[in-house]
C-alpha positions in Angstrom: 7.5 0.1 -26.0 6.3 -3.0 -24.1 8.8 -3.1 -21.7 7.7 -0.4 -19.8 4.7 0.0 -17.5 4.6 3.9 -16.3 2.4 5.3 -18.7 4.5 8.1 -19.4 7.4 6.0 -20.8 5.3 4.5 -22.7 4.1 7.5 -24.3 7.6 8.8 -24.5 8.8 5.9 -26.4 5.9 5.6 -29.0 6.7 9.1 -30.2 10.6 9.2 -30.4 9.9 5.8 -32.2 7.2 7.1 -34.4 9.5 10.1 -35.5 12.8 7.8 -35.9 10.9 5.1 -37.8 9.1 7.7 -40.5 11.9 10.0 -40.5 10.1 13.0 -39.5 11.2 16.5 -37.9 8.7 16.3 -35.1 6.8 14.2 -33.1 4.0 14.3 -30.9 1.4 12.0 -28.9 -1.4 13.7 -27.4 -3.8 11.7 -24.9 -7.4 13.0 -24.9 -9.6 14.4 -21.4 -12.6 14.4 -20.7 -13.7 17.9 -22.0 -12.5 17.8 -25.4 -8.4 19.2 -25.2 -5.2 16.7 -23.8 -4.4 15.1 -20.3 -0.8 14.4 -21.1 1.2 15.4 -24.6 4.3 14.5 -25.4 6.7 15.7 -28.1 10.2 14.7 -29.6 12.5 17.0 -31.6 11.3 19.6 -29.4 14.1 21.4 -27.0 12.7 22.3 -23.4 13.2 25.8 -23.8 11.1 25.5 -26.9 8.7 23.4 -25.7 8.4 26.1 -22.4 8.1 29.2 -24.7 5.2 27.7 -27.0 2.8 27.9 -24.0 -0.7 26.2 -23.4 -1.8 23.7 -25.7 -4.9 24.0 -28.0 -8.1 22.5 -27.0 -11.4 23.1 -28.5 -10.2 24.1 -31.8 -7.1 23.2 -34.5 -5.7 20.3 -36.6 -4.8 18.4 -32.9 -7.7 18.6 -30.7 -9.7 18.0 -34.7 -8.5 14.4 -34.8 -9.3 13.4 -31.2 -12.5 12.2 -32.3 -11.5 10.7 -35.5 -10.2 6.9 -36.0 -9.0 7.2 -39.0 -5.5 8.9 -40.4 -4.9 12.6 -41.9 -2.3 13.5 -44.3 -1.5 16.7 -45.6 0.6 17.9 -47.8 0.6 21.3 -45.5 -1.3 21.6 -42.2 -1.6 25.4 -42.5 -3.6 24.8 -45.9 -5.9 22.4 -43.7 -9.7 24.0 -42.6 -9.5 23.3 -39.1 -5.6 24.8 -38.5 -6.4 27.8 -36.1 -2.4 29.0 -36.1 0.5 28.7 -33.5 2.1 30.6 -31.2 5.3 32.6 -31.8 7.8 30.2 -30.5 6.4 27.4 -32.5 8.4 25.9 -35.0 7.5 26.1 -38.4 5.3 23.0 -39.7 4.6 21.7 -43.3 3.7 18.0 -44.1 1.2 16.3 -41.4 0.6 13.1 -41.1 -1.6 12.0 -38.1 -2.5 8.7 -36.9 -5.2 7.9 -33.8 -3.8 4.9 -31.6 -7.4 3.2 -31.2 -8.1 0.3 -28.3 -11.1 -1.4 -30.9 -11.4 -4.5 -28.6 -12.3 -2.6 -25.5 -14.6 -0.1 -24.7 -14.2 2.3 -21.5 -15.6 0.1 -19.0 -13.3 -2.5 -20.2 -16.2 -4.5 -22.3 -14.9 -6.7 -24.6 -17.6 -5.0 -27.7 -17.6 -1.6 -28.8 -19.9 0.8 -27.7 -22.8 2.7 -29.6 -19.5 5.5 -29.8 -17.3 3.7 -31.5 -13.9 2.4 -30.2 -12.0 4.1 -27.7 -9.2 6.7 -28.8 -6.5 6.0 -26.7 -4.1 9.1 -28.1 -3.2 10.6 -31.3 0.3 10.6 -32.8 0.9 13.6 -34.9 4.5 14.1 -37.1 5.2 16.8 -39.4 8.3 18.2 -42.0 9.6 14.8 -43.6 13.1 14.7 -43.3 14.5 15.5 -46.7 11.8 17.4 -48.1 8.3 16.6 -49.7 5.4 15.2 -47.9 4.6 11.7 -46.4 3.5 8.7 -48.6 1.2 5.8 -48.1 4.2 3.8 -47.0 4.6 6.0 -44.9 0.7 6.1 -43.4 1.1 2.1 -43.3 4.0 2.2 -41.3 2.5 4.3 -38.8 -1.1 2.3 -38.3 1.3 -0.4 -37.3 3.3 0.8 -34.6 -0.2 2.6 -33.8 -1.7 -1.0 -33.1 1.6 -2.0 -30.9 1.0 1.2 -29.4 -2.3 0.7 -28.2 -1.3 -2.5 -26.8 1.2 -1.1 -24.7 -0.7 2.2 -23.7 -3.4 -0.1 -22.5 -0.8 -2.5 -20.8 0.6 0.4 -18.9 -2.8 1.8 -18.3 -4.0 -1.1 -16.9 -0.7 -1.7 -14.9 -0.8 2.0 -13.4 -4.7 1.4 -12.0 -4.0 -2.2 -10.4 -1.2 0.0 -8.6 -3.8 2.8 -7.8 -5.6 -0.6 -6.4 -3.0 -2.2 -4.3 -1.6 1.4 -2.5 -5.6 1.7 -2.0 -5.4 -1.0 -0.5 -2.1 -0.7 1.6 -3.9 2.7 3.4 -6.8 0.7 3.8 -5.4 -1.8 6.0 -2.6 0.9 7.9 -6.1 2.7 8.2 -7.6 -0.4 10.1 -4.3 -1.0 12.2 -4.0 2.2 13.0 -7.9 2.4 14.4 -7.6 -1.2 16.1 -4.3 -0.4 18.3 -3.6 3.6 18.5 -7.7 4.1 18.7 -8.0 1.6 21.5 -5.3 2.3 23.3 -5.9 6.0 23.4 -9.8 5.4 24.4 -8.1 3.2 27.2 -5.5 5.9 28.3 -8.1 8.5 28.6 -10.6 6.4 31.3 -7.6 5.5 33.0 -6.8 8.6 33.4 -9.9 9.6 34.1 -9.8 7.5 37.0 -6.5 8.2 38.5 -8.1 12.0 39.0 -11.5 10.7 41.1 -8.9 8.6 42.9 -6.3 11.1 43.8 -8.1 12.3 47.1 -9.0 9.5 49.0 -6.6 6.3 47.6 -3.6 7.9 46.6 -1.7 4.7 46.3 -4.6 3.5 44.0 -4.5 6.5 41.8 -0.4 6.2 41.5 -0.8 2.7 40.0 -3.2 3.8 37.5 -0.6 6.8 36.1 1.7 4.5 36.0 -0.5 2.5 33.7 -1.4 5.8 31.6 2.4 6.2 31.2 2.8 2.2 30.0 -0.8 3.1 27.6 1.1 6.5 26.2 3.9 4.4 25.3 2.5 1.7 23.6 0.6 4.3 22.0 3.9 6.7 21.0 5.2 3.0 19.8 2.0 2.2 17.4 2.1 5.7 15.5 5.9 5.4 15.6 5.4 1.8 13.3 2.7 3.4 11.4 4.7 6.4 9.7 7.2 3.7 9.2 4.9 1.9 6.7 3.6 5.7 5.5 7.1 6.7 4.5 7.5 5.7 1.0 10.9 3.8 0.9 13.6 5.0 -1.6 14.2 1.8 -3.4 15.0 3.9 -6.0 17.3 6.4 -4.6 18.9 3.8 -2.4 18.6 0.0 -3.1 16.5 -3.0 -1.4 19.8 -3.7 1.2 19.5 0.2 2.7 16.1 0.6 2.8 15.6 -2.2 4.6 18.7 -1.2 7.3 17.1 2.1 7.4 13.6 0.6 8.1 15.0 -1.7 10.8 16.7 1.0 12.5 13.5 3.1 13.1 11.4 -0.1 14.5 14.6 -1.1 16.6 14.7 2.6 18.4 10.6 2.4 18.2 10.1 -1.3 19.8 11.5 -2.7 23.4 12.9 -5.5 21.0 16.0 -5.8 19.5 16.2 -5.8 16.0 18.9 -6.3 13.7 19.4 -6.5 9.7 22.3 -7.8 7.8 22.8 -8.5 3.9 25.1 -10.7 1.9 26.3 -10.7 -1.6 22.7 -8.7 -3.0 22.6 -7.7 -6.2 20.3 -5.1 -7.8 17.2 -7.1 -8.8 14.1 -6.3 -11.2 12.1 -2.9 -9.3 9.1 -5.3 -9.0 10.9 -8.1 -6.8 12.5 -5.2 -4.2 9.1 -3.5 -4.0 7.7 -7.3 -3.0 10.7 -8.4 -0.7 10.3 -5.1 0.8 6.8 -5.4 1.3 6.9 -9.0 2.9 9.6 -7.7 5.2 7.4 -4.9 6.1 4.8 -7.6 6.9 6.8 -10.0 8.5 8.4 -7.6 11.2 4.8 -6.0 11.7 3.0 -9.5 12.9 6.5 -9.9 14.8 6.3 -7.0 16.7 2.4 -7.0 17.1 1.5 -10.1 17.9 4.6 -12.8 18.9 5.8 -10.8 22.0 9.7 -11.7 20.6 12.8 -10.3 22.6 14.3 -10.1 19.1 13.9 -9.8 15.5 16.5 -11.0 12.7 16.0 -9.6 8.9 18.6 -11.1 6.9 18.7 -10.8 2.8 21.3 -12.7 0.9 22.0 -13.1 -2.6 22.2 -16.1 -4.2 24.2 -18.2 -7.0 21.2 -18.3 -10.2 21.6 -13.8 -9.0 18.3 -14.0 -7.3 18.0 -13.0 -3.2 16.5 -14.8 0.0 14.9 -12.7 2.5 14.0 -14.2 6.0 12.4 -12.7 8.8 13.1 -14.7 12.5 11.8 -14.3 15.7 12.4 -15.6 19.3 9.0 -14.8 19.9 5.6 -17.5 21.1 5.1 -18.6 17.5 1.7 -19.8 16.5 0.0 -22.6 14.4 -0.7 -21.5 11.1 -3.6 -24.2 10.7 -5.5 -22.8 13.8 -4.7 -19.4 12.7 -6.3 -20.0 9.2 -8.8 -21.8 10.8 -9.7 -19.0 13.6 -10.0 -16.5 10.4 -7.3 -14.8 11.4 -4.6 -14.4 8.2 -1.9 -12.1 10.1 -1.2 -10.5 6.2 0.2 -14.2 5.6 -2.1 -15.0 2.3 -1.1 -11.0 1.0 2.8 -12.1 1.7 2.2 -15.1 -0.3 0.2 -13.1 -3.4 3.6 -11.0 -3.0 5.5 -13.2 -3.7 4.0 -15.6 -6.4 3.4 -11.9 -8.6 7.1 -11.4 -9.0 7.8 -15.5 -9.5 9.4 -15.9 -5.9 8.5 -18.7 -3.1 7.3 -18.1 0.0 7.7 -20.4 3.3 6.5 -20.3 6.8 7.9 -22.2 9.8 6.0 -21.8 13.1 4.8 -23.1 15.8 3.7 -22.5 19.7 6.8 -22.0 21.9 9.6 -22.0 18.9 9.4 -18.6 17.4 8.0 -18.2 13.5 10.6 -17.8 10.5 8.8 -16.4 7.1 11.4 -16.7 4.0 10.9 -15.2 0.7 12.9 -16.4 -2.6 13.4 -14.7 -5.7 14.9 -15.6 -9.1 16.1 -12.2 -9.5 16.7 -10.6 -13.5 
């Protein structure tokens, strides 16, 4: 359960575990809202087409939504003898012996507090099984073996939890700053093209020649412009490192900026292996970064991205340009970071190494290492 972080899987894998480890017919998880009834429920032993044909789940009434506010177990001997069962729909499979166990987060509170609140502890979810393989109903063993994986469970749920918000955080973060790029070139350059332009018409009677050289410079702003937006769905696009790997999302990325920029940039790779999804997503990222501040701010003819495997089945990624370069101790000092402390953070997350080499007149190299799996 605790090597996955999509909350989903996690939920997944408690209840197929719950079901295989108690030996029961069914299995289901249910993750309380807000207003009493289930954000997410998942089940196990159930077919699709069942699971289609039984329709909306309950929420304000029945054994299920019942034990969203209890933190302790229930077990019956048949949940359609039990006060609060309310029935089932048609396609529902027949149910007998219940056994249900809340997966309860009794260090934290909501708001993350490391005491309970006046409520009790939190309910994180509620895994339900019924019909005991073989016949009869479940026993205490049975009861104890559940509160366990329950309290492995909550560890995970809230692992994955917490995992899915700090990546809520970061791509918050990410449209923040294409937000501020975005405003700081496109914005300006657009406010410029349109007093330029602006000029060029009171100009076009009586200095003609005057009013030719500021279209001209409306065409160069409407470029730059076109060029700016052009990078910006780049980093918009969600890449496919999924679908297609770390090697050809990065060609693909590198082809776009090449036909987008005046400079030439090229990509090659060598010997890369898959690596862990976190590492690609941060070499991918640094990259991103890398050929951004190239582009932007170093005035390069060209661009090299090169990514290379290496022997202990880890990768190298470096990012060259032929451009001014800069020195990273006035930059830091003028408060200007050019994304180079977020490349590091990117790194040291996924246990890589980062390294800068720069300085005025030589072009600026940034390398990234990882271990790899």
């Amino acid at each position: 359960m605790s090597r996955h972080l999509e909350v989903r899987e996690v939920l997944r894998r408690i209840t197929a575990s719950a079901r295989r480890l108690l030996g029961a017919e069914y299995a289901a998880l249910g993750v309380p809202d807000d207003h009493g009834g289930f954000a997410q429920f998942v089940v196990d032993g159930v077919t699709d087409e069942q699971w289609r044909a039984i329709g909306p789940l309950p929420r304000q009434h029945g054994v299920l939504a019942a034990m969203l506010h209890e933190t302790g177990p229930i077990r019956l001997d048949d949940v359609r003898r039990a006060p609060a069962f309310g029935g089932w729909p048609e396609a529902h499979p027949e149910l007998g012996a219940f056994l249900g166990m809340p997966i309860v987060d009794a260090e934290h509170d909501e708001d993350g507090d490391e005491d309970e609140d006046e409520d009790g502890p939190e309910v994180l979810g509620v895994i339900y099984l019924a019909n005991k393989r073989g016949g009869g109903g479940f026993t205490d063993h049975d009861e104890e073996l559940l509160r366990i994986l329950a309290a492995h469970a909550a560890l995970a749920l809230t692992n994955a939890r917490l995992y899915e918000r700090s990546r809520e955080l970061t791509l918050a973060g990410e449209r923040a700053r294409i937000a501020h790029d975005l405003h700081d070139a496109v914005s300006q350059k657009l406010f410029s093209l349109r007093l330029t332009a602006k000029a060029a018409a009171k100009l076009v009677d009586r200095d003609p020649a005057r009013a030719r050289a500021e279209l001209a410079e409306v065409a160069r702003l409407a470029a730059e412009a076109a060029d700016e937006l052009r990078a910006v769905v780049v980093e918009l696009r969600p890449a496919a490192l999924e679908e297609d790997g770390l090697s050809a999302t990065l060609a693909s990325q590198v082809q776009v900026l090449d036909r987008a920029h005046n400079a030439d940039i090229a990509f090659a790779a060598d010997r890369v292996r898959a690596l862990p999804q976190a590492q690609e997503a941060a070499l991918l990222r640094v990259a991103q970064e890398a050929l951004h501040n190239a582009l932007r701010h170093s005035g390069a003819g060209r661009v090299t991205v090169t990514l290379a495997g290496t022997p202990e089945r880890g990768a190298v990624l470096r990012v060259s340009d032929n451009g001014r370069g800069f020195d990273p101790g006035a930059v830091r000092r003028a408060g200007r970071h050019l994304g180079l402390a977020s490349m590091r953070d990117r790194a040291a997350a996924v246990g890589g190494r980062l390294t800068l080499d720069s300085s005025p007149g030589t072009g600026t190299i940034v390398e990234m290492e990882v271990p790899g799996a």
